[in-house]
C-alpha positions as CSV (number, residue, x, y, z in Angstrom):
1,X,5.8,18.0,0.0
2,X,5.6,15.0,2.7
3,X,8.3,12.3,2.4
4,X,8.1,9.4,0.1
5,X,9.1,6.0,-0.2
6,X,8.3,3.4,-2.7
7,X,5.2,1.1,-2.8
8,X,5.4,-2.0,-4.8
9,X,1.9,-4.1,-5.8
10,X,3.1,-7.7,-6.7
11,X,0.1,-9.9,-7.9
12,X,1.0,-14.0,-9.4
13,X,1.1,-12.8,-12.6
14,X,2.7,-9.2,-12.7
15,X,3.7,-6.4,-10.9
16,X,0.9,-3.8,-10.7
17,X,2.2,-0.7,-9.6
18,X,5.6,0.6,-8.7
19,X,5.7,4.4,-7.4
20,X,6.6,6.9,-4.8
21,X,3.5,7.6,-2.2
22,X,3.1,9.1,1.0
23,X,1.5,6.8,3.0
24,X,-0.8,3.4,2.5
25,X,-3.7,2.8,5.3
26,X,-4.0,-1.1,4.8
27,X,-6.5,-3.8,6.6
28,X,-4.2,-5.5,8.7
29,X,-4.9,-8.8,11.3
30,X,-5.2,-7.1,14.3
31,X,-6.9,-3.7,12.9
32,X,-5.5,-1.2,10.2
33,X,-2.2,-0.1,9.6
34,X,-1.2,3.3,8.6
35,X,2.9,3.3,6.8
36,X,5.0,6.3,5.9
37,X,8.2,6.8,5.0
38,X,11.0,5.9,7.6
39,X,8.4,3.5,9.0
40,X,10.5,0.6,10.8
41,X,11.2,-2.6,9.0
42,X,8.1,-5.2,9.5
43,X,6.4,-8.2,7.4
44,X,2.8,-8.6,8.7
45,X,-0.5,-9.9,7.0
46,X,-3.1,-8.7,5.9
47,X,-7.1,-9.1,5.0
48,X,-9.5,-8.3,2.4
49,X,-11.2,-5.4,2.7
50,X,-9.9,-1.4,1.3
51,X,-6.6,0.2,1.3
52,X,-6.0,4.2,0.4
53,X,-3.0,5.0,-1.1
54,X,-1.8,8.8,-0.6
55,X,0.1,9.4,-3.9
56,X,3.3,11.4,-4.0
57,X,1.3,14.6,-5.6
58,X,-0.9,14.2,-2.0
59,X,-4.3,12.3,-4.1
60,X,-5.8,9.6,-2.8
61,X,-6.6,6.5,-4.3
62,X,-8.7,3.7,-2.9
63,X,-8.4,0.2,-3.8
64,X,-10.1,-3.3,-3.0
65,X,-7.5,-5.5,-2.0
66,X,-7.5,-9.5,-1.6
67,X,-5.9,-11.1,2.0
68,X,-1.8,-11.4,1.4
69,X,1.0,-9.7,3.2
70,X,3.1,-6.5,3.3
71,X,7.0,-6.2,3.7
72,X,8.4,-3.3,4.5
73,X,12.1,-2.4,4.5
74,X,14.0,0.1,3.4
75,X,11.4,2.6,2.3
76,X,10.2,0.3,0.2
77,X,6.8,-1.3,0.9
78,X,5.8,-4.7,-0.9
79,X,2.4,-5.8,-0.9
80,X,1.8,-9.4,-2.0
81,X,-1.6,-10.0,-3.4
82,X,-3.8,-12.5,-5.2
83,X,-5.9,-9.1,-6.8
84,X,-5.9,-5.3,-6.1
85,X,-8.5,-3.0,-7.9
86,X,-8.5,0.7,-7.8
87,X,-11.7,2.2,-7.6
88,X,-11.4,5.3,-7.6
89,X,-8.8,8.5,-7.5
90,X,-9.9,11.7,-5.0
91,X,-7.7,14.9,-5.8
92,X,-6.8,16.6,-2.6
């Protein structure tokens, strides 16, 4: 099994999700941005658009997800969102 760390989805009014993955793939500014455990400390922002969550059982989940920002520190990943909806789960 790949190495984890902990992904956090914060929307206004609660926090969405809070569990070990593998690695998000996110739209950022300049382009996407892949994050996996270890990854170096950064706060960047991000667009609209789709972000695929690889789970810590090695699924894949895809989400729609509004502009905001990610944090990441510690091996623990914060994404700060007005909405995020998962559409769908792939099993690997």
């Amino acid at each position: 099994m790949s190495a984890t760390f902990e992904l956090k989805i914060i929307l206004p009014e609660k926090t969405l999700s809070d569990y070990p993955v593998q690695a998000i793939d996110l739209p950022a500014g300049d382009g996407r941005l892949t994050v996996m455990a270890g990854h170096q400390s950064l706060i960047v922002s991000l667009k609209a658009g789709s972000m695929k969550i690889t789970t810590e059982t090695g699924k894949r989940e895809l989400w729609q997800i509004s502009s905001g920002a990610l944090r990441m520190h510690k091996n623990i990943a914060e994404l700060l969102l007005k909405t995020a909806i998962k559409n769908e789960t792939i099993s690997q």
